[in-house]
C-alpha positions in Angstrom: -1.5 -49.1 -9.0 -1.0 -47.1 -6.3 2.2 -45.3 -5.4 4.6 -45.5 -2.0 3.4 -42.3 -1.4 -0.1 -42.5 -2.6 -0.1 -46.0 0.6 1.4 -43.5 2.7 -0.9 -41.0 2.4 -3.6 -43.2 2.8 -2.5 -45.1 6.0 -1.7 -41.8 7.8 -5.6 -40.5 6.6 -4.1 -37.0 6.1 -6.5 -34.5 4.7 -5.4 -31.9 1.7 -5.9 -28.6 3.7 -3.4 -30.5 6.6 -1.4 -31.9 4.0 -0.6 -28.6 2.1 -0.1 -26.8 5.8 2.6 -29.4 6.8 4.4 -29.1 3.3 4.3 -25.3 3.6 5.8 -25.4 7.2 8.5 -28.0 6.3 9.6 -26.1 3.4 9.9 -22.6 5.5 12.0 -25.0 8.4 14.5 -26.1 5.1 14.6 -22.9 3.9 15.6 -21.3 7.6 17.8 -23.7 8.4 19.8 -22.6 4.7 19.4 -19.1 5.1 21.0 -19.3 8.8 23.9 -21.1 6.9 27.2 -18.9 6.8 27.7 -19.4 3.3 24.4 -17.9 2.7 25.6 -14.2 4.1 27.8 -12.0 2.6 29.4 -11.2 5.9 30.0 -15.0 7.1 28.1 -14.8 10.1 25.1 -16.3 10.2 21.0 -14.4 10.8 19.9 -15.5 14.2 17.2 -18.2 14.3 14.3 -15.2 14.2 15.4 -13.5 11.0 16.6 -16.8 9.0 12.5 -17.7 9.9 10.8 -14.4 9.0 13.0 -14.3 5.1 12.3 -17.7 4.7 8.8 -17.9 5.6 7.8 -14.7 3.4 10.0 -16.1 0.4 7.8 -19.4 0.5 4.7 -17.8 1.1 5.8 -15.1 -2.0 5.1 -12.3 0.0 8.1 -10.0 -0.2 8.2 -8.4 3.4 12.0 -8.5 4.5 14.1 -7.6 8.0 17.4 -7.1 6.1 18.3 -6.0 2.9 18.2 -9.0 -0.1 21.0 -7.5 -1.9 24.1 -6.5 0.4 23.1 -9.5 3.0 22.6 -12.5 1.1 25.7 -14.5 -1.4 24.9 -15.8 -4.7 23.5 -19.5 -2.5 21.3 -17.2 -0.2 20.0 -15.3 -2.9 19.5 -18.9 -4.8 18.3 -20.4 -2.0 15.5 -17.6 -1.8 14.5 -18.0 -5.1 13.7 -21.6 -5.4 11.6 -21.1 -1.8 9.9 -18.4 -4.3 9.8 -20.8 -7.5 8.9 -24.0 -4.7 6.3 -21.7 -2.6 4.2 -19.9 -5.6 4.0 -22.9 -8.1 3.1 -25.2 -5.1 5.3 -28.6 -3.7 2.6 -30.7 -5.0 2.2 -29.6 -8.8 6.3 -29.9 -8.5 6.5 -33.1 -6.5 4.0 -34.3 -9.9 6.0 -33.1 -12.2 8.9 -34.7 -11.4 7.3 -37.7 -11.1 6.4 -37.3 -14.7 9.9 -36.9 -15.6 11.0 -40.2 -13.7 8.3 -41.4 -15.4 6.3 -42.6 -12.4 2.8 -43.4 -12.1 0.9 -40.8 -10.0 -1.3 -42.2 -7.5 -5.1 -40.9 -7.2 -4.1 -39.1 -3.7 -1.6 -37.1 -5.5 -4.1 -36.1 -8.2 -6.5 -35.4 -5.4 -3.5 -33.2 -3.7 -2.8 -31.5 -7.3 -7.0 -31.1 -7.8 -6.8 -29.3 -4.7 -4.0 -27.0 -4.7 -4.8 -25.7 -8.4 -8.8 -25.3 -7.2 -9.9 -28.0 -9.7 -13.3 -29.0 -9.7 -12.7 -32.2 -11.1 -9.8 -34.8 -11.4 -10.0 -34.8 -15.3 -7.0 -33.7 -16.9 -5.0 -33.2 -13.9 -1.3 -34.1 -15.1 -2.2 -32.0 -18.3 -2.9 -29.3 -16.3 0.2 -29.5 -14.3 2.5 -29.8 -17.2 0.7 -26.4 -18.7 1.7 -24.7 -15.7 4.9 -25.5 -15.4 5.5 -24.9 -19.1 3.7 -21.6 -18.9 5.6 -20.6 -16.2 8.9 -21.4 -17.7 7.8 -19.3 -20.7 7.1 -16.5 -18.8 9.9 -16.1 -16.5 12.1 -17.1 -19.8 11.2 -14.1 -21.6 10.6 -11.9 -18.7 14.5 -12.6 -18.1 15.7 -12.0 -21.7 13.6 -8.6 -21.6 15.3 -7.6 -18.3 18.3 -9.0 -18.7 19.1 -7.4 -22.2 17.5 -3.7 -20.7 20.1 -4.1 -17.7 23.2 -5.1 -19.8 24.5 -1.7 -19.8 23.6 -0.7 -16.1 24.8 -3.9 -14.5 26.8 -5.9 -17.4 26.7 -8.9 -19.1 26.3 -11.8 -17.7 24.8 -10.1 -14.4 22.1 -8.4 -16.1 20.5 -11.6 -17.0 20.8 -12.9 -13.8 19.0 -9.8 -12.2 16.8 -9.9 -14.9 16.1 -13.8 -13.8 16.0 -12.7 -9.9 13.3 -10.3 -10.8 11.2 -12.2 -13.3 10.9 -15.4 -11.0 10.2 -13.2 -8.0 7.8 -10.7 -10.3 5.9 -14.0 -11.8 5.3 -15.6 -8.2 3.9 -12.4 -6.8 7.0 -12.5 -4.2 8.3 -9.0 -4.5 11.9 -10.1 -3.5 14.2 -7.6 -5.2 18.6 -7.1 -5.7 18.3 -3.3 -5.7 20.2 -2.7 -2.2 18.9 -0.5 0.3 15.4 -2.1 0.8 14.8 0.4 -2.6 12.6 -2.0 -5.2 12.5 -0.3 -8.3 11.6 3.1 -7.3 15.0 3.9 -9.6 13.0 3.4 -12.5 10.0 4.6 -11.7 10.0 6.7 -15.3 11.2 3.0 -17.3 8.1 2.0 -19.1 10.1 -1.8 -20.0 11.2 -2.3 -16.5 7.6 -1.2 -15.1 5.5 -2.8 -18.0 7.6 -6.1 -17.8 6.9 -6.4 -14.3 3.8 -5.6 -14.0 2.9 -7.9 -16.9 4.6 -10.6 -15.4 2.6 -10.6 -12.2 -0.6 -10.3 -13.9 0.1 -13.4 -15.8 0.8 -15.5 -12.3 -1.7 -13.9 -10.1 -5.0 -13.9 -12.2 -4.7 -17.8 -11.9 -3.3 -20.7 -14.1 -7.2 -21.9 -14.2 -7.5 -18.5 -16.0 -5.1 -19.2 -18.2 -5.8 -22.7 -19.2 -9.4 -21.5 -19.9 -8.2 -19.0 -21.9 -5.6 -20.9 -23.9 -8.7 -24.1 -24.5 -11.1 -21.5 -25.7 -8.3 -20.4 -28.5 -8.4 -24.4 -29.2 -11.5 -25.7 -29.3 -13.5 -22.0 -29.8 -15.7 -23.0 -26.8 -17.1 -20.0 -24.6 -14.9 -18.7 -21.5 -16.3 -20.1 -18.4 -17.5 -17.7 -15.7 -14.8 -17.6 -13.5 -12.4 -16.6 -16.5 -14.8 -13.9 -16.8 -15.4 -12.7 -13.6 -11.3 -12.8 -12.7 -10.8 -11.2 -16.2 -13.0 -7.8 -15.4 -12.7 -7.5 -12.0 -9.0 -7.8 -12.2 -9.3 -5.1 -14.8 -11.6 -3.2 -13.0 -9.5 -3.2 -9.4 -6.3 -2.0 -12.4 -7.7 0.8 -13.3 -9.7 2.2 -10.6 -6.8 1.8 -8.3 -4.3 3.5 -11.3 -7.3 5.9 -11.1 -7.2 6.9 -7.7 -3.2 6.9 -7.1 -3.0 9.2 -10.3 -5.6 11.6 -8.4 -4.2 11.4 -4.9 -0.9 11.8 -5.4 -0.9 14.2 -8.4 0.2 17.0 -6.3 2.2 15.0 -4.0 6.4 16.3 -4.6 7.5 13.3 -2.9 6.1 10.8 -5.2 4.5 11.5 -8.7 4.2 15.5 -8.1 7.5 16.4 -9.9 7.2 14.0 -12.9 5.6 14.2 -16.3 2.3 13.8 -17.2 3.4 10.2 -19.0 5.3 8.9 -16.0 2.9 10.0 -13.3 0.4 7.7 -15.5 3.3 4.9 -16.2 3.9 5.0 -12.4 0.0 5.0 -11.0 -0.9 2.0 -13.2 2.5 0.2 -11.3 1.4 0.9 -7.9 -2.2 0.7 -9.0 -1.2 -3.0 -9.6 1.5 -4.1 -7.5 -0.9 -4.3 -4.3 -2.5 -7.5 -6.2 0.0 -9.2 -4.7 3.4 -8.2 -6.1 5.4 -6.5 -3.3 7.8 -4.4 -5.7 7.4 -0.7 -5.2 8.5 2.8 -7.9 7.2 5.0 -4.9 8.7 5.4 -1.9 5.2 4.3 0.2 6.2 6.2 3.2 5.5 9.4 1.4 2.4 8.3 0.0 -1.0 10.3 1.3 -3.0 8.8 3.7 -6.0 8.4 1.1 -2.9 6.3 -1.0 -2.3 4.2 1.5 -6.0 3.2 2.5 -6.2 2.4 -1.4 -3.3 0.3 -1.1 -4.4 -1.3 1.8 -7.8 -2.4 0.4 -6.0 -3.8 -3.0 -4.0 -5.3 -0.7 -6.7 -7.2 1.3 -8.8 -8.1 -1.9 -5.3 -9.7 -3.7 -5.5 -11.6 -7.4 -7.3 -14.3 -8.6 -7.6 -18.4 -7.6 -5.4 -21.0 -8.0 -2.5 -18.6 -9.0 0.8 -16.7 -7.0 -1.5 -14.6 -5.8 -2.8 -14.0 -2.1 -5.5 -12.0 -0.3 -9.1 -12.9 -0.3 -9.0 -13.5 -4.1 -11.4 -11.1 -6.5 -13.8 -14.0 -6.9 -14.8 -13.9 -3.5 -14.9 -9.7 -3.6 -17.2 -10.2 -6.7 -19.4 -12.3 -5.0 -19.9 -9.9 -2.2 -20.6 -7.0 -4.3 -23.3 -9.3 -6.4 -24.9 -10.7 -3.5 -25.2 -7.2 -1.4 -26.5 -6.1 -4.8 -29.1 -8.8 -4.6 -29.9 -8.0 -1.1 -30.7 -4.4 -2.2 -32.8 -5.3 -4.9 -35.0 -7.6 -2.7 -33.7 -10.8 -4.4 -33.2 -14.5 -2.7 -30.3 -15.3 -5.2 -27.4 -14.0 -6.8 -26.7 -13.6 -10.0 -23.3 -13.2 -12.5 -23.9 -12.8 -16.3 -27.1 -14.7 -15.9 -25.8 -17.3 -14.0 -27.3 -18.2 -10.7 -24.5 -18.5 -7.8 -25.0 -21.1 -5.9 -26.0 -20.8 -1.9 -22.6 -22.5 -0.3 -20.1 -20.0 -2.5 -21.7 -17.3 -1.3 -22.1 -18.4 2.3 -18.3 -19.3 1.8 -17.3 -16.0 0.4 -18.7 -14.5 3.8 -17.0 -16.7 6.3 -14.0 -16.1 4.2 -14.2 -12.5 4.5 -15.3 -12.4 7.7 -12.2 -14.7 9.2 -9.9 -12.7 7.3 -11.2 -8.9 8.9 -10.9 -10.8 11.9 -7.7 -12.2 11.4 -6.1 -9.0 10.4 -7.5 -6.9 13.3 -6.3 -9.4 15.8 -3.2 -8.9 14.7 -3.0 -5.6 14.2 -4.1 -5.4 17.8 -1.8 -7.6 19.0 1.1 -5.8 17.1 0.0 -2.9 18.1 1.1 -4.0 21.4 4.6 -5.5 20.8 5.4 -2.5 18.5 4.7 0.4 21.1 5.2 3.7 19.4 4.5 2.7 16.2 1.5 4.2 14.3 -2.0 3.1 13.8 -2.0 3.0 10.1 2.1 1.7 9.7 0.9 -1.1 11.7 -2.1 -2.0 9.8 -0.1 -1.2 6.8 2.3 -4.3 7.4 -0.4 -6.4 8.6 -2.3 -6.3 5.5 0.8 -6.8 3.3 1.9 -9.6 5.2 -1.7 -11.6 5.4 -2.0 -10.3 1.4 1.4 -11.9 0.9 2.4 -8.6 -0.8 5.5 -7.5 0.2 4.9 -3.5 0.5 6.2 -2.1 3.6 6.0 1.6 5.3 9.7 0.6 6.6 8.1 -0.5 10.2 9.3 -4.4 9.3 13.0 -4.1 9.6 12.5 -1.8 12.8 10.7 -5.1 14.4 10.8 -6.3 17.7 11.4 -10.0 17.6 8.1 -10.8 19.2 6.4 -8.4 15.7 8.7 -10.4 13.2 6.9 -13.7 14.3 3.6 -12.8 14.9 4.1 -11.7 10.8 5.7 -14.9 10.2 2.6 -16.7 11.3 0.5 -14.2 9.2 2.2 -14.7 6.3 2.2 -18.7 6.9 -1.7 -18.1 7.3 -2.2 -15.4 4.6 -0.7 -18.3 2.1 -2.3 -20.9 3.2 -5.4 -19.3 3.1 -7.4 -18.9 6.8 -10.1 -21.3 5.8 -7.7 -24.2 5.0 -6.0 -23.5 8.3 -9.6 -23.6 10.1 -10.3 -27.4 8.4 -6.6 -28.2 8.7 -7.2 -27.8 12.8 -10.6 -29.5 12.6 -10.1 -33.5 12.8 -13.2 -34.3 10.8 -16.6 -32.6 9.6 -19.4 -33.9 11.4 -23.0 -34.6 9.5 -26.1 -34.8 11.2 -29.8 -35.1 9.9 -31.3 -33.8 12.8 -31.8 -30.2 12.0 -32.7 -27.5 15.0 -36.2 -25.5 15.1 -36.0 -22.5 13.4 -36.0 -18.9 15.1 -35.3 -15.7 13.7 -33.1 -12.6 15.0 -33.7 -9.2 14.5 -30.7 -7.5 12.8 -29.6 -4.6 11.0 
C-alpha cells in the first residue's frame, strides 16, 4: 500500500532529478535561515542574507568553501547546525527520510524506493532498504571511530570533553567530503601537517565516503558470498588509486624545493604531507599546505583532481572517476581504430560513453562560464585564483587560494549556484529543467561532418 507521500508524489508527477533539486534547495533555505539566527554567532548579530546563503549552501552541498571563519564566528548551535546540513547534504534527504521511516516502522512506498534507487545510483530496486540501512550503519561506524581516534589524539591539545567533539566536527565533515574545519583563522590543518594520525585519519575517512557506498557494499557482499567484484568496484578501486598516487607523485616533485610548503620538512613528512594534498582534491576541502604558496604546476594538479572528484553514489563531487575512466578507454579505442570500448574485457556500452561526454563537456563549459563571468564581478583578481575557486566550488571541494572571503556579493552567489549545481550534478539539473523527454521513430537522413 502506498504511502501519503508515495500519493503525493505521484499526483504532483514530480521526476527524481526535480525532486532531489527541490530537496537540496529547501534544505540550503532552512539551513540559511538558521545560520542568520543570532544564536548561531558568537558575536549576537546576525550574517546578512548573502553570507548565511553561501555557508549554508556549501555545508549542504559538502563543499567546504567559507566567507568567514567556522571557528571564531559560529556558537556551539551554528557550528551544529552546519554539521547536520553536512551529515543531511552528503548522506542524501532521501536515504534519511527512508531510514527514519524504518525506525517508525512505516511502509516505504515504491516512489520512495525509486527516489532512494536513484540517489544511491542503483541499477535496480532490489534490496533498496538493505542498502540504505548499510549506509547509514557504515557511516555511523566510520565517523564513530574516526571521532574516538581524534578525539583521544586531541585530548591533550584541546582537553577532555572538547577534544572529542572536535574530533566529531572533523570526522563527520572529513567522511562527507565537506572540508568544514574548527581550527580558527581559515587554517585547516596545516598545524599538523607533520601528524601522520591526524593526516592518515582524515584522509582515510574521506576515502571511505567518496569512493562510493556502491563500492563498499560490493566489497563487503564479495567478503560474504565470495562472488567476483563487479566492474565498477574495480574501475573506482584503481583509478582512485591511481589519481592517489600520481597526484602524491607529482606534489612530492613540484614542491620539493618549495620553502613555503614541503621544502623545509623531512624527507618522511614531505611524503606524509604530498599523499594529504595528493588526496584531499578528491573532494575533501581540508588543507596541511598553505595553497597560496603552492607552485603554479601544484595548483594546475590540484585543479585537475579537483574537476575529476571521487567515485559514484558517494560524498564525493566532480565529474566522478568512472566517467574520467571512460574517457581515457574510449580515446584509447579511438586511437587504436576500434568501434567499441573496452574495460577488463568488458564491452561498455554506447549510451555510458556518449553520457560520459555530454557530462564532461557541460561541466568544461559550466566551469568556464563561470570563471568568465567571475572574472568579471571579481576585477583584479587573477586568472588562475579565479579558476582555482571555481573548480573547488563546482568540485564541492572546499580548497581555496583565500579569493572566497575577499568576495564581492555578486562572486559569493554566482559560487552559491555553482556549488548547488556541482552537487546536484549538471546533468540532473539539465533533465530537472526539461519537462519531459520526447521519443520519436522518425529518424533524420544521415550526413557526415568533417572534423578534427
Amino acid at each position: 500500500m502506498a504511502t501519503r507521500g508515495g500519493k503525493l508524489f505521484h499526483r504532483i508527477k514530480i521526476n527524481p532529478p526535480q525532486f532531489f533539486a527541490l530537496g537540496f534547495l529547501l534544505l540550503i533555505a532552512l539551513g540559511t535561515i538558521l545560520l542568520m539566527l543570532p544564536i548561531a554567532t558568537a558575536d549576537r548579530h546576525h550574517l546578512s542574507f548573502i553570507d548565511a546563503l553561501f555557508e549554508a549552501t556549501s555545508a549542504v552541498c559538502v563543499t567546504g568553501l567559507v566567507v568567514v571563519d567556522t571557528q571564531t564566528t559560529f556558537t556551539l548551535f551554528g557550528q551544529i547546525v552546519l554539521l547536520c546540513l553536512i551529515q543531511v547534504g552528503g548522506l542524501g534527504f532521501m536515504t534519511l527520510t527512508v531510514f527514519i521511516a524504518l525506525l517508525l516502522r512505516r511502509n516505504i512506498s515504491f516512489e520512495e524506493r525509486h527516489l532512494v534507487k536513484e540517489s544511491l545510483n542503483q541499477d535496480s530496486y532490489q534490496g533498496i532498504v538493505t542498502m540504505v540501512r548499510f549506509v547509514l550503519l557504515f557511516t555511523i561506524i566510520c565517523e564513530v571511530i574516526g571521532t574516538i581516534i581524534l578525539g583521544i589524539h586531541w585530548g591533550d591539545e584541546f582537553g577532555y570533553p572538547k577534544s572529542f567533539y572536535y574530533g566529531l566536527f572533523h570526522s563527520i565533515s572529513a567522511f562527507n567530503n565537506a572540508g568544514f574545519d574548527i581550527m580558527g583563522d581559515f587554517s585547516s590543518m596545516t598545524a599538523y601537517v607533520d601528524d601522520p594520525i591526524v593526516n592518515l585519519t582524515l584522509t582515510s575517512l574521506l576515502v571511505l565516503g567518496g569512493i562510493g557506498f556502491i563500492v563498499v557494499a560490493d566489497i563487503f557482499q564479495k567478503r560474504k558470498t565470495r562472488k567476483r567484484l563487479t566492474l565498477h568496484t574495480k574501475v573506482v578501486l584503481w583509478m582512485s588509486a591511481v589519481l592517489v598516487v600520481s597526484g602524491t607523485l607529482l606534489i612530492f616533485l613540484l614542491e620539493y624545493g618549495n620553502p613555503a610548503t614541503i621544502g623545509n620538512l623531512s624527507w618522511n613528512d614531505k611524503l606524509l604531507a604530498s599523499y594529504f594534498h595528493g588526496v584531499v582534491p578528491r573532494t575533501a576541502g581540508f588543507n596541511s599546505l598553505n595553497t597560496a604558496d603552492l607552485t603554479l604546476g601544484s595548483q594546475l594538479v590540484t585543479m585537475a583532481l579537483m574537476f575529476i572528484g571521487g567515485g559514484t553514489g558517494g560524498t564525493a563531487g566532480g565529474i566522478k572517476v568512472t566517467t574520467f575512466a571512460i574517457l581515457l578507454f574510449a580515446v584509447w579505442a579511438l586511437i587504436k581504430g576500434k568501434q567499441e570500448v573496452n574495460i577488463r574485457n568488458r564491452r561498455i556500452p554506447g549510451d555510458l560513453v556518449f553520457r560520459a561526454f555530454s557530462i564532461t563537456t557541460y561541466s568544461v563549459l559550466l566551469v568556464s562560464l563561470f570563471v568568465f563571468l567571475l572574472a568579471i564581478t571579481e576585477k583584479g583578481a587573477a586568472l588562475n585564483y579565479i579558476a582555482f575557486e571555481v573548480l573547488s566550488a563546482f568540485g564541492t571541494v572546499g580548497m581555496s587560494l583565500g579569493l572566497t572571503p575577499d568576495l564581492s556579493e555578486s562572486g559569493k552567489i554566482l559560487l552559491s549556484i555553482l556549488m548547488f549545481m556541482g552537487r546536484v550534478g549538471p546533468i540532473t539539473i539539465a533533465f530537472a529543467l526539461a519537462f519531459r523527454i520526447r521519443k520519436t521513430a522518425v529518424r533524420n537522413p544521415e550526413e557526415r561532418i568533417i572534423i578534427g
